[in-house]
C-alpha positions as CSV (number, residue, x, y, z in Angstrom):
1,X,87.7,82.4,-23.9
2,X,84.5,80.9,-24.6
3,X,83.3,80.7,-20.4
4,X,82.1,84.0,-18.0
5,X,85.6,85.6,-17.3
6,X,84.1,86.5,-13.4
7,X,83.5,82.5,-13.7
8,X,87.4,81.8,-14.7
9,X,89.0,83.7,-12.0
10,X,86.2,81.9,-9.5
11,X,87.3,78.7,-10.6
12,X,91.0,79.7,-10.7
13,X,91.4,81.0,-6.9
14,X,88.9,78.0,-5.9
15,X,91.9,75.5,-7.7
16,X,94.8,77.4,-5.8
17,X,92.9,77.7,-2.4
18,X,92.4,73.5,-2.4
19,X,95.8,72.8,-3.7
20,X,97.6,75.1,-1.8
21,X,95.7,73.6,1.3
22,X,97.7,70.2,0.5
23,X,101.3,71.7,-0.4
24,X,99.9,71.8,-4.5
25,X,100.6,74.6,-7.0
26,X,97.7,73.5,-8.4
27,X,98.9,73.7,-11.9
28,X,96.1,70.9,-13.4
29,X,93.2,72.4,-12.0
30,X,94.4,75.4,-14.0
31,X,95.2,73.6,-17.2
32,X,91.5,71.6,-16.7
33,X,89.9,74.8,-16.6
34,X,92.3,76.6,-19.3
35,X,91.2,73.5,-21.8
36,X,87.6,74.1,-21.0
37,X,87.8,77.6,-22.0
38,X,89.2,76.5,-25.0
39,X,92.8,78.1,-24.3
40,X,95.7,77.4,-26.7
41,X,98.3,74.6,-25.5
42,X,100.9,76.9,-25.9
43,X,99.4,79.6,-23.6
44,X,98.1,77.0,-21.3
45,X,101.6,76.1,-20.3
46,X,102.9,78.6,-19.7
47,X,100.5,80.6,-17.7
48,X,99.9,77.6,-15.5
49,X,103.3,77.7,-14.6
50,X,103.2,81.1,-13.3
51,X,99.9,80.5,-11.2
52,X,102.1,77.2,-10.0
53,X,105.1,79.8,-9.0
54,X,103.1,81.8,-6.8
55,X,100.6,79.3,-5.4
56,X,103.2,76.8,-4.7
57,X,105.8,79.2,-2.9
58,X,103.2,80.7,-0.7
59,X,102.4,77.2,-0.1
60,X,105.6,76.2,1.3
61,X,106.1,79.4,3.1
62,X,103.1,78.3,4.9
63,X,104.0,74.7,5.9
64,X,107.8,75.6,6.4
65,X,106.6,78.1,9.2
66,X,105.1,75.2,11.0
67,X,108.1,73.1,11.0
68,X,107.2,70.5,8.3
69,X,109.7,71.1,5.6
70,X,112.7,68.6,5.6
71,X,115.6,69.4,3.4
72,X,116.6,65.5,3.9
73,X,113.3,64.5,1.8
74,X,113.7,67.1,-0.6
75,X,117.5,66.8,-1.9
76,X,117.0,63.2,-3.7
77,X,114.3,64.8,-5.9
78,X,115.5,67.7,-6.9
79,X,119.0,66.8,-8.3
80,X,118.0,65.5,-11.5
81,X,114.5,67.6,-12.1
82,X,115.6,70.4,-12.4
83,X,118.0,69.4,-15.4
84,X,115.1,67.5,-16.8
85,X,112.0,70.2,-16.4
86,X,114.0,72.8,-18.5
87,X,114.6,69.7,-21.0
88,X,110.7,69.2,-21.1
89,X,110.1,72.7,-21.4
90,X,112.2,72.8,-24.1
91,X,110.3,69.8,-25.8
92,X,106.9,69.6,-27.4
93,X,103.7,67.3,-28.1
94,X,101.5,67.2,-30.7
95,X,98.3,69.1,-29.4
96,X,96.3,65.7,-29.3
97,X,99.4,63.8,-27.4
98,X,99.6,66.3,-24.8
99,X,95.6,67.0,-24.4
100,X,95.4,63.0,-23.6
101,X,98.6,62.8,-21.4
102,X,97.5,66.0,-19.5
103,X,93.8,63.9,-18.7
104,X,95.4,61.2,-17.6
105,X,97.6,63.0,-14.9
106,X,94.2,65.4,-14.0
107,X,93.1,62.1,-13.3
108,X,96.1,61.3,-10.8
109,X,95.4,64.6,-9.6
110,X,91.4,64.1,-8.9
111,X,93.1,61.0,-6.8
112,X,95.2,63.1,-4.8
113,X,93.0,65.7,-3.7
114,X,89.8,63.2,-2.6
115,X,91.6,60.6,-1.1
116,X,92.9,61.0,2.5
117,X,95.9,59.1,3.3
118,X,96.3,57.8,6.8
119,X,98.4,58.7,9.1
120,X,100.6,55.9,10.8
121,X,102.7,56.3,13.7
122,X,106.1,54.8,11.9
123,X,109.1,56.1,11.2
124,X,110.2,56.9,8.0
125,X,111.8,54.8,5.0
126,X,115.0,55.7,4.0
127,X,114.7,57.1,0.3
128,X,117.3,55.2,-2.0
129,X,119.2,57.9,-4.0
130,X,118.5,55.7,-7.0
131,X,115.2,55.9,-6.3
132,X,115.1,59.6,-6.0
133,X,116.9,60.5,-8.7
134,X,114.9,58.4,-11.1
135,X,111.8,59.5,-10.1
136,X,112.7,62.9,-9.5
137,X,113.9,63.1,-13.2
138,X,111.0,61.9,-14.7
139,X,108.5,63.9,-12.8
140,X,110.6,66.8,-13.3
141,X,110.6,65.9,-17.5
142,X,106.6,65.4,-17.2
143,X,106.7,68.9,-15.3
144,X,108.0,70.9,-18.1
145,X,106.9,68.7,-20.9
146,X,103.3,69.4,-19.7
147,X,103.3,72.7,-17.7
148,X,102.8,71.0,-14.3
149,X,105.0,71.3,-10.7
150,X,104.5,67.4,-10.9
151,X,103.3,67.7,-7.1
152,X,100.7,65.3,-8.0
153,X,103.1,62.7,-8.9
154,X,105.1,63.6,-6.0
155,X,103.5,63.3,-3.1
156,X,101.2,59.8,-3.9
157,X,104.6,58.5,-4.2
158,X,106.2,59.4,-1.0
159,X,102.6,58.7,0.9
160,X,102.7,55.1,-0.5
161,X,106.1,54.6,-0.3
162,X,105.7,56.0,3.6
163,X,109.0,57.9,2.8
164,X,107.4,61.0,4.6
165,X,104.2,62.0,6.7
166,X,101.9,64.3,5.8
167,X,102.4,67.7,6.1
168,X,106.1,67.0,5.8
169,X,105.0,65.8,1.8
170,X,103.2,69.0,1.5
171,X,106.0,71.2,2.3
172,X,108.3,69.0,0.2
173,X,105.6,68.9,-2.9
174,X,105.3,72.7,-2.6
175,X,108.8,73.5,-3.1
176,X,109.3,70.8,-5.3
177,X,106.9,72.2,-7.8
178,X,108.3,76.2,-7.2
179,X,111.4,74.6,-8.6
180,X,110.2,72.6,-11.4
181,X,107.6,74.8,-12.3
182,X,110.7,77.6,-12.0
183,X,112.9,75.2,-14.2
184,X,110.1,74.3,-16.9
185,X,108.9,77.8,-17.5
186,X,112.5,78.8,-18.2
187,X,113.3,76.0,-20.6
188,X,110.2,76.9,-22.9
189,X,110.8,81.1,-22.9
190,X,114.2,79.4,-24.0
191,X,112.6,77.6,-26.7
192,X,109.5,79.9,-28.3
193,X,109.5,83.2,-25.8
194,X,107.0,84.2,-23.5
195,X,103.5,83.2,-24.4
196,X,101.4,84.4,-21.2
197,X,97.5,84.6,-22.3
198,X,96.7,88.2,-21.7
199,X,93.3,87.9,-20.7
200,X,94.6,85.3,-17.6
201,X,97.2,88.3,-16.3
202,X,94.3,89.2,-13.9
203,X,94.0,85.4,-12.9
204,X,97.4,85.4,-11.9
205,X,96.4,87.5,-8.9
206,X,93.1,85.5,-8.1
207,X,95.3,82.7,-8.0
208,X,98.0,84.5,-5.4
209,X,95.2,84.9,-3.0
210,X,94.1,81.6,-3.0
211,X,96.6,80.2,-2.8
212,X,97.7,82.5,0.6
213,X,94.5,81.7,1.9
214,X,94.6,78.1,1.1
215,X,98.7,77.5,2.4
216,X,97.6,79.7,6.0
217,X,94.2,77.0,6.5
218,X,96.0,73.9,4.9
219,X,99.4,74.3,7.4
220,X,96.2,75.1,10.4
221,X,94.8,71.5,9.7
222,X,92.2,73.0,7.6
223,X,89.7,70.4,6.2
224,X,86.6,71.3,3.7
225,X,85.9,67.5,2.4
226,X,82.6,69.2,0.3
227,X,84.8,71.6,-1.8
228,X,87.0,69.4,-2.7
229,X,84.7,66.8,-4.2
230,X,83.0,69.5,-6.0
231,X,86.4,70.6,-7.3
232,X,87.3,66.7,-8.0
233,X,83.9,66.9,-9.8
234,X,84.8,69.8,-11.9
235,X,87.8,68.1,-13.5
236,X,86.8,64.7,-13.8
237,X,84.2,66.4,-16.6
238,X,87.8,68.6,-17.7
239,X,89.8,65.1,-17.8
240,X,87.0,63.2,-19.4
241,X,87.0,66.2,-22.3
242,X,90.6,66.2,-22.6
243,X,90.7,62.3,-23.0
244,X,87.9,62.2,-25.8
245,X,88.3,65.3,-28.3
């Protein structure tokens, strides 16, 4: 890797701490930095999907233990991506494809993690099954196709569809993105093997205690509005290098 490796694991446990904070696995902010350090697509997969299993589960432990996990909001997603993460994972993009699709949903990412959503004192939609299975299936394809939980897709989606509040998203987009992540990882160890980087091994930990210490403060109402614009920062320059090279 071409970056400080003490710099990597910063960045790495900094990525899990904020994502785990909002019920995110953080599996973008991994693959940003990854692509920085000039990681190979292969590898980059596939080690982001391990961080994703351990950040994200912690994650939800956290925000189940408060009471915000809803099994109701979960079920219509996860029928069909599951099937359709091992399908991505076993399905690949030329380097450039991916590297430009991957920016674009860093991007959706940066959105996530700056902007607040309001709470509103409504009740919940209804989700449509229809509406839960398609999206759920084509998250869950993006999710192993690219080597994300697709919690970032997730969640901006049941915000703005005001299908859930919330913490009640974050728990939902935490185990959401265990199972995908779960799913994906499996479908591409079906497809080439097991490819995780050896010199990231090490990051796998720096990214367990992040992400405890993120999922603890984020299900506490933690708030740190400065970290995360530095973080949004960070991979607005990772997307931007993604998109043109």
């Amino acid at each position: 890797m071409d970056f400080n490796p003490v710099l990597i694991l910063f960045l790495l446990a900094i990525v899990a701490f904020l994502y785990s904070s909002v019920g995110h696995g953080g599996a973008s902010g991994y693959l940003a930095i990854m692509a920085m350090a000039g990681v190979a697509p292969i590898m980059m997969k596939q080690s982001a999907l391990v961080m994703n299993l351990a950040v994200s589960l912690f994650s939800f432990i956290g925000f189940y233990k408060s009471g915000h996990f809803k099994l109701k909001l979960f079920i219509p997603f996860i029928i069909a991506s599951i099937p359709m993460a091992f399908l991505g994972g076993t399905m690949s993009l030329p380097d450039a494809v991916y590297k430009k699709i991957l920016g674009v949903c860093i991007f959706i990412s940066i959105i996530r993690l700056v902007y607040q959503f309001e709470e509103k004192n409504e009740p919940n939609r209804e989700i449509p099954l229809w509406a839960g299975l398609f999206s759920g299936g084509i998250i869950g394809l993006l999710s192993g196709l690219l080597g994300i939980g697709g919690g970032i897709i997730l969640s901006p989606l049941m915000l703005l569809m005001r299908w859930s509040k919330l913490k009640e998203t974050a728990a939902v987009s935490a185990l959401f993105i265990f199972v995908n992540s779960l799913s994906g990882l499996y479908g591409q160890i079906q497809k080439g093997g097991f490819n995780l980087n050896p010199d990231l091994q090490i990051a796998v930990v720096a990214t367990i205690i992040g992400g405890l210490l993120g999922s603890y403060f984020g299900s506490q109402k933690f708030n740190s509005k400065t970290l995360k614009y530095l973080l949004a920062l960070g991979l607005t320059i990772a997307g931007l290098k993604l998109l043109l090279t």
